[in-house]
C-alpha positions as CSV (number, residue, x, y, z in Angstrom):
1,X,162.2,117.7,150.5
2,X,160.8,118.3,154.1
3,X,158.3,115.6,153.3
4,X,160.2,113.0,152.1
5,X,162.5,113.6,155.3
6,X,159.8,113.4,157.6
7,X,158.9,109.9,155.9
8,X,162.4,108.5,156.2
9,X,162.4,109.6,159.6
10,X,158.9,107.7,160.5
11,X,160.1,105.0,158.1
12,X,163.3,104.6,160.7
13,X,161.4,104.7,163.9
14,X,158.9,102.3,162.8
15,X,161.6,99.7,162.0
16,X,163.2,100.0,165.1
17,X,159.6,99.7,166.6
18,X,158.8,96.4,165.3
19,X,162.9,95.4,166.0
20,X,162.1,95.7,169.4
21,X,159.0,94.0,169.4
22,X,160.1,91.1,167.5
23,X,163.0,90.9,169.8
24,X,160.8,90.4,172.8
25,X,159.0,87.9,170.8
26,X,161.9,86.0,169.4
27,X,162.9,85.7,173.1
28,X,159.5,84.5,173.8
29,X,158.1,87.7,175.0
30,X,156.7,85.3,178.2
31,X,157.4,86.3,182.0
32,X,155.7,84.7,185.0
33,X,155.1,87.4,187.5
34,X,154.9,86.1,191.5
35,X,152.6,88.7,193.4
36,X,153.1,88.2,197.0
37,X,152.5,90.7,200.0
38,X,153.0,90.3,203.6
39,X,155.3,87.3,205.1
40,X,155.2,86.2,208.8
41,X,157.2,84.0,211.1
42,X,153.6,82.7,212.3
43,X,152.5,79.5,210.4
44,X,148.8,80.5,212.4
45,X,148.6,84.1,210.8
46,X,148.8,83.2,206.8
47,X,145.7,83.6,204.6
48,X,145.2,84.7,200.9
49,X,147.7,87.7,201.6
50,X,149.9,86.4,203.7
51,X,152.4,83.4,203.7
52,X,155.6,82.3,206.3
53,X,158.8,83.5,205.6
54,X,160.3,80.2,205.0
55,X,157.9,79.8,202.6
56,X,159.4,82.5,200.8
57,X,162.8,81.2,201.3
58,X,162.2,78.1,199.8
59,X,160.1,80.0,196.4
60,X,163.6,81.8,196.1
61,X,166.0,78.5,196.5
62,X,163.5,76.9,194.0
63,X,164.1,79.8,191.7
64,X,167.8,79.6,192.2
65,X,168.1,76.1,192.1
66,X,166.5,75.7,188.7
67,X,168.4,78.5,186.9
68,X,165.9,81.8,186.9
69,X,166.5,85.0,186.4
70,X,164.7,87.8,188.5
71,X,164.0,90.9,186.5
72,X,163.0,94.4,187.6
73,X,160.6,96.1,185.8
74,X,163.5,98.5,184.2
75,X,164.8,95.1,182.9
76,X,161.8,94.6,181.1
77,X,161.5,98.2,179.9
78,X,165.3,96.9,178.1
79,X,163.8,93.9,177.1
80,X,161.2,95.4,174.7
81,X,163.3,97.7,173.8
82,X,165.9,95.4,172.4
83,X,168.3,97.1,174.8
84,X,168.7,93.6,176.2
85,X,168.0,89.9,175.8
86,X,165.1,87.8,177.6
87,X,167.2,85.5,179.4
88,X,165.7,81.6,179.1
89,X,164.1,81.5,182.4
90,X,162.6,84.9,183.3
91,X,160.9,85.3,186.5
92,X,159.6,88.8,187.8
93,X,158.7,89.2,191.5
94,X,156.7,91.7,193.0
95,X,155.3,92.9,196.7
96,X,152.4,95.0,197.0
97,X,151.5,97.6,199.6
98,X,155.2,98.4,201.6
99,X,154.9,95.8,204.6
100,X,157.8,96.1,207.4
101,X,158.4,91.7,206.6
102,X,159.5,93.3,202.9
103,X,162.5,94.5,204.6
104,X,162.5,91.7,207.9
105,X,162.3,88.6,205.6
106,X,162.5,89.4,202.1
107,X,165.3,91.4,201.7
108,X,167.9,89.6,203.4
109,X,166.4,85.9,201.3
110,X,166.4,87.9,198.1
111,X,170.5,88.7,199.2
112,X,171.0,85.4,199.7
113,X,169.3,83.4,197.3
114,X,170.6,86.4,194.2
115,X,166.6,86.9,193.6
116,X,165.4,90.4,192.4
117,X,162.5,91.8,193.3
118,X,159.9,95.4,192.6
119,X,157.9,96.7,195.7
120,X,155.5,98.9,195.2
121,X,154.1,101.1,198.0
122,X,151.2,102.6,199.3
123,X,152.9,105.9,199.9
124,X,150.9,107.5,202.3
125,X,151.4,104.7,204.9
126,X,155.0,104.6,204.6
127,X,157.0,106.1,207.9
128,X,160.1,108.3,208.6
129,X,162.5,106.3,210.7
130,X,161.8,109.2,213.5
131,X,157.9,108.4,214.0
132,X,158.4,104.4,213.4
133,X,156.4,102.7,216.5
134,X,158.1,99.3,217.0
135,X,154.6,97.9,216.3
136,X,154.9,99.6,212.9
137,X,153.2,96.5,210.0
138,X,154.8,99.6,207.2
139,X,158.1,99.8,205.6
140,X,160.3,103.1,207.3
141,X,161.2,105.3,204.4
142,X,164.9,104.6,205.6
143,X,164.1,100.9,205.0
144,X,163.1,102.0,201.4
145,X,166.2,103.9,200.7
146,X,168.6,101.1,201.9
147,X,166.6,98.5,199.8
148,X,166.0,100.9,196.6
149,X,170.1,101.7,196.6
150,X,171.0,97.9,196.8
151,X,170.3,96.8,193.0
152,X,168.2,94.0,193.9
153,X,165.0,96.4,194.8
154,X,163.0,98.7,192.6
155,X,160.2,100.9,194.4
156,X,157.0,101.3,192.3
157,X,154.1,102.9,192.8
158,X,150.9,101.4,194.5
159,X,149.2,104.9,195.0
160,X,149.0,107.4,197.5
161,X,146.4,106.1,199.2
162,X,143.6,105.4,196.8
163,X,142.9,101.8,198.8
164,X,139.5,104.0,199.6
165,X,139.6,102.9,203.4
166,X,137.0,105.5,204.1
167,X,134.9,103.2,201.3
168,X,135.5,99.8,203.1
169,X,138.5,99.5,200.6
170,X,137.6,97.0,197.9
171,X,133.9,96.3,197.5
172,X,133.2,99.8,198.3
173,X,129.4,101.5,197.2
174,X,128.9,103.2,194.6
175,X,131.8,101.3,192.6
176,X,134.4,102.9,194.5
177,X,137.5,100.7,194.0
178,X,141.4,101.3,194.1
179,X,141.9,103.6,191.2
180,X,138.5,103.0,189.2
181,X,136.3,106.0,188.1
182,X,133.5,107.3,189.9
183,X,130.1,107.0,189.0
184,X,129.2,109.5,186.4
185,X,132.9,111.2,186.9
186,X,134.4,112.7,184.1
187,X,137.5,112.2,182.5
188,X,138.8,115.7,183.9
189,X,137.8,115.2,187.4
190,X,139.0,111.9,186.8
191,X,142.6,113.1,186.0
192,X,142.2,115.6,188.8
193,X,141.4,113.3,191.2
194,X,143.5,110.2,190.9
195,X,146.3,112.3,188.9
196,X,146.8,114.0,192.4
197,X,147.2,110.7,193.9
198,X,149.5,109.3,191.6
199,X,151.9,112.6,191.0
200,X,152.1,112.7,195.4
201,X,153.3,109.1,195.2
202,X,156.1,109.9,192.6
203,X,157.1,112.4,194.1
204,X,157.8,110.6,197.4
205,X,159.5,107.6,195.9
206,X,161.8,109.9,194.1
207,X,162.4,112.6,197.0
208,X,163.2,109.1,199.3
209,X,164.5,106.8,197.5
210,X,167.0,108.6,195.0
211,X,165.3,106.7,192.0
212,X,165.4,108.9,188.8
213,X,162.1,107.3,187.3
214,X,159.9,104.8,188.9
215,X,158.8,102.5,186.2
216,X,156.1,100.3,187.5
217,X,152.6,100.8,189.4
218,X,150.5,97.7,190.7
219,X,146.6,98.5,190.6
220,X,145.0,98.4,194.2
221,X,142.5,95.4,194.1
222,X,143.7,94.7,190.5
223,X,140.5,96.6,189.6
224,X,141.9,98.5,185.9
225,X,140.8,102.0,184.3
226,X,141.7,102.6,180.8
227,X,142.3,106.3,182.1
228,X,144.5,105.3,184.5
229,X,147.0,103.5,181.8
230,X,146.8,107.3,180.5
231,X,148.1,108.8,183.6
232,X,150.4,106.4,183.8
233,X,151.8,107.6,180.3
234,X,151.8,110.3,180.9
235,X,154.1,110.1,183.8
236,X,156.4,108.0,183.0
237,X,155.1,104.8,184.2
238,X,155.7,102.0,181.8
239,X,154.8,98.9,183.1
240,X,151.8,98.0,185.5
241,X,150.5,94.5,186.9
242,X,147.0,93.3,187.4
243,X,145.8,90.4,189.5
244,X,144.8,87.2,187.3
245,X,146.5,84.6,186.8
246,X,148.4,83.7,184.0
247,X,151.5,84.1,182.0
248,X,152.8,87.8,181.1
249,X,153.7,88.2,177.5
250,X,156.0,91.7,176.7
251,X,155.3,91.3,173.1
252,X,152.1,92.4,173.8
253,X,152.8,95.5,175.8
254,X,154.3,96.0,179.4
255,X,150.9,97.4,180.7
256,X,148.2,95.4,182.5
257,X,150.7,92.3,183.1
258,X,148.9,89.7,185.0
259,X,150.2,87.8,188.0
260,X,150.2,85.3,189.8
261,X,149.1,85.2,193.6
262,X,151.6,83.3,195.6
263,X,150.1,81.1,198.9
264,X,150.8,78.5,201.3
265,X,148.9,75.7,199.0
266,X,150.3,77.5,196.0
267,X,153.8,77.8,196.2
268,X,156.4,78.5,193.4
269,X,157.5,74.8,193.5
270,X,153.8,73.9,192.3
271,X,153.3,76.6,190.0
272,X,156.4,76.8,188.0
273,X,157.2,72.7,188.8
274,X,159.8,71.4,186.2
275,X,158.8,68.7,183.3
276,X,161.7,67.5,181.7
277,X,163.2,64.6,179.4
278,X,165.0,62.3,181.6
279,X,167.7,59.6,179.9
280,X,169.0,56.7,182.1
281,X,173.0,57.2,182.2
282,X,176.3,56.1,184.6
283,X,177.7,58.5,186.6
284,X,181.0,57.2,187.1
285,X,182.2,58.4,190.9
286,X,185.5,58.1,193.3
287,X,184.6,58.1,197.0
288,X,187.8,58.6,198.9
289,X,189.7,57.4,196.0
290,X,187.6,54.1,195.4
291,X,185.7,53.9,192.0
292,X,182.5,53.2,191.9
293,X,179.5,53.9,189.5
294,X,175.8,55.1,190.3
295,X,172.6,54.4,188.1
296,X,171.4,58.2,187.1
297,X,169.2,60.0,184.8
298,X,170.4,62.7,182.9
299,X,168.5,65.9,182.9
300,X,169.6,69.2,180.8
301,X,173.3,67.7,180.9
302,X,173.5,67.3,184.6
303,X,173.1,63.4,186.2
304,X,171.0,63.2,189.2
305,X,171.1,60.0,191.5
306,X,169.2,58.3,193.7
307,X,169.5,59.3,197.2
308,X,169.7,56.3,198.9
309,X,172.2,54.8,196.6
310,X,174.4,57.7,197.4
311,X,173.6,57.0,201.5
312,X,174.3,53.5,200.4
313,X,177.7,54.2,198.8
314,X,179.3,56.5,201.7
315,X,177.6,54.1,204.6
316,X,180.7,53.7,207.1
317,X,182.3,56.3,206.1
318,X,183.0,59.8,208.3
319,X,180.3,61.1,205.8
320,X,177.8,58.5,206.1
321,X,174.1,59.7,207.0
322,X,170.4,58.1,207.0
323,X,167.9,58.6,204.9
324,X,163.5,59.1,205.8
325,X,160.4,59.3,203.5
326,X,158.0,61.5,205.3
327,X,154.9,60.3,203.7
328,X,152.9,63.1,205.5
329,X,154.8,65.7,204.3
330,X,156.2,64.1,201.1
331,X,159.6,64.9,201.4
332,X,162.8,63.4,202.2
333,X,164.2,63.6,205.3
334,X,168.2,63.6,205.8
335,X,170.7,62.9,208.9
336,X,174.2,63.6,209.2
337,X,176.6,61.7,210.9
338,X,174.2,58.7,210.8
339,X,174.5,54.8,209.9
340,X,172.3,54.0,207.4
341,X,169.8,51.0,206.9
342,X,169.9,49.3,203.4
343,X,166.8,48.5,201.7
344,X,168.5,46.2,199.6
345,X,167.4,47.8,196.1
346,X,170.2,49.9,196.3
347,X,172.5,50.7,193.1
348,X,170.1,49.0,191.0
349,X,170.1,49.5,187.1
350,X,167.3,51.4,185.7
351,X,164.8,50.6,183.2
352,X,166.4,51.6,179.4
353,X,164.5,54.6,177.3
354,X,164.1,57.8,178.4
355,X,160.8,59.6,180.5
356,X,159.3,62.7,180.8
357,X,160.0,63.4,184.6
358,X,158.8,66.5,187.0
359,X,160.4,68.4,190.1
360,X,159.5,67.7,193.6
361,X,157.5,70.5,195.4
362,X,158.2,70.4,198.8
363,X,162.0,70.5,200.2
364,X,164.4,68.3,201.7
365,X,164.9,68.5,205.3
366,X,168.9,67.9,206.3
367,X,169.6,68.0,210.0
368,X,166.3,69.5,210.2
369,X,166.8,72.3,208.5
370,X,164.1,72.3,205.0
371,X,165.6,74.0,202.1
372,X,164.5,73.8,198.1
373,X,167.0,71.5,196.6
374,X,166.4,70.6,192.7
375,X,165.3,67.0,192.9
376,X,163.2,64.4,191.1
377,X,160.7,62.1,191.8
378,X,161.5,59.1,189.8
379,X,159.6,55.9,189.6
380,X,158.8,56.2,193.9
381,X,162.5,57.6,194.3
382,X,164.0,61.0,194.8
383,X,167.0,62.1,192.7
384,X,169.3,64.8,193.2
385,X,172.9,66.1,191.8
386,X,175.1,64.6,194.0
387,X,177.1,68.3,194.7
388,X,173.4,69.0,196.4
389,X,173.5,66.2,198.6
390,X,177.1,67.0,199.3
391,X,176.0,70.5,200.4
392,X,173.2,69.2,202.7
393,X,175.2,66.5,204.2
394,X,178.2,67.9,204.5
395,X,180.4,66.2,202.1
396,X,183.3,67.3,199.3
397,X,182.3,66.9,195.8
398,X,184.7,67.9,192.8
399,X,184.7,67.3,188.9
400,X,188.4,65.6,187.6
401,X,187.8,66.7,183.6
402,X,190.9,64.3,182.8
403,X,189.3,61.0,184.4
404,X,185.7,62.0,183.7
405,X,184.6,61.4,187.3
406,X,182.9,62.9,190.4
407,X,185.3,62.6,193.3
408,X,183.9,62.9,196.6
409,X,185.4,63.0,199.9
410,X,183.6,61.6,202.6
């Protein structure tokens, strides 16, 4: 009897085993995961580690812009659980090491652009509040808490300090290298060792953060150990990222997720740039209560028009504003408040069938001011929704259901 319970049981927890796991394939199992580190207000002081703050800004508008959804690493603990559903377009972002612009810059762009994000810290160089030198390049422990208790941050773990600076860090001798074994160490030294490290870092994001668990760990250098997945395990730790490029898949297990390194020449826009089907439509608009129609392309229900036909359409108006290619910087450049010169290929048709069409990369400048705006580059001409021009430009754009039109108020 006690054996065929104990086979209904394991019967039971297999099934809901694979449940989970074909849940988080039927989703698509697939995450991108953006690794980024330190961010600066100095467009001199970027390298391979570093990149500007309004960089960062725009990789969040771009995400917000084209309908992502940030998850934490507890989200994707639900995920593969079955707990929860992969939303269509996941996104996962993550900051290694605990630097002070986490908390200048990406905090307060995360708040206002509704982006999640997991930092996880080098423990040891993290700083009470009371010893913080204004010089400080580490997160304050009090900068930790605040950001851990607002929803939008999860703390992982990126060791205690097992960088090896007294190695040279990575590319240390004798293979010495974030969290890998030393030569000829044994598997009990080995747990001794780095399990020292790991359980001092837990401890210290729990004991200053609040956080019951911490779910995630980043390897130092990317450099893996198949013991250190163990530890990991063993402690509670159930998802951990590497450092090569590519797509994460949770079907496959929430350990060893690569990532993607985020830089100046490799921004989000490029990386995750939008191909879609675009189909030549009318969007039938009322500009101060004087119809009017504009040549646009659907895309994913929502008609975006060309800019200049808009500029064209509100010219002489209180709304009216000019329009510039910057061929240098490839991006469209916008003015308020100023008259616009024709081309004189304005509002024309476009050709019939429908085209496979990709996002613009870089953003739109309005009033000087460069923000990520979703947008189109379609045969030589930009396209946008017309409620994001309104928002740059500084014009009133609302939906009438009954008439079927886009009133604007210029």
């Amino acid at each position: 009897m006690r054996c065929k319970l104990r086979k209904i049981i394991c019967a039971v927890l297999c099934c809901g085993v694979m449940a989970a796991s074909c849940a988080a394939q039927a989703a698509g199992g697939k995450v991108p995961v953006l690794m980024y580190h330190d961010l600066t207000d100095d467009a001199a002081a970027t390298n391979s580690m570093t990149i500007t703050a309004e960089r960062f800004r725009w990789d969040m508008e771009f995400l917000q812009q084209f309908g992502y959804t940030a998850l934490l690493p507890a989200d994707l603990i639900d995920i593969q659980s079955g707990a929860r559903e992969m939303p269509d377009k996941p996104v996962m972002i993550t900051f290694d090491d605990g630097y002070r612009s986490n908390y200048d810059y990406a905090y307060p762009t995360l708040q206002q652009t509704g982006m999640k994000a997991v930092i996880s810290v080098v423990a040891y160089n993290m700083q009470p509040s009371s010893f913080a030198s204004d010089d400080r390049h580490s997160l304050t422990w009090d900068e930790i808490y605040e950001m851990a208790n607002s929803g939008i941050i999860e703390i992982g773990s990126h060791t205690y300090n097992l960088h090896n600076p007294q190695y040279g860090g990575n590319g240390a001798p004798d293979g010495v290298n974030g969290v890998m074994r030393l030569r000829g160490e044994t598997q009990s030294a080995y747990n001794a060792r780095v399990g020292a490290d790991l359980t001092n870092a837990l401890t210290m994001i729990r004991q200053y953060t609040g956080q019951q668990t911490v779910n995630y760990f980043s390897y130092p250098f990317g450099a893996y150990d198949a013991w250190m997945e163990q530890l990991l395990n063993q402690n509670g730790v159930r998802v951990s990222t590497l450092t090569n490029g590519a797509v994460a898949d949770i079907s496959n297990g929430l350990h060893r997720l690569p990532r993607y390194r985020i830089m100046m020449d490799n921004p989000v826009s490029s990386l995750l740039r939008q191909s879609e089907r675009a189909a030549p439509a009318l969007a039938r608009v009322s500009v101060n209560g004087a119809e009017a129609s504009l040549p646009a392309y659907n895309i994913n229900g929502n008609n975006y028009v060309r800019v200049r036909d808009v500029a064209k359409l509100l010219a002489g108006t209180t709304s009216e504003f000019s329009v510039n290619w910057n061929s240098e910087a490839g991006r469209v450049e916008l003015i308020s408040f100023s008259a616009y010169t024709p081309r004189g290929n304005e509002l024309a048709p476009l050709p019939a069938g429908s085209k496979q069409v990709q996002s613009v990369t870089e953003p739109t400048v309005a009033d000087y001011q460069a923000s990520m705006v979703a947008a189109f580059n379609i045969d030589g001409s930009t396209f946008y929704k017309l409620r994001s021009l309104g928002d740059l430009c500084g014009f009133r754009v609302d939906w009438d259901p009954s008439s079927q039109t886009v009133q604007v108020t210029a």
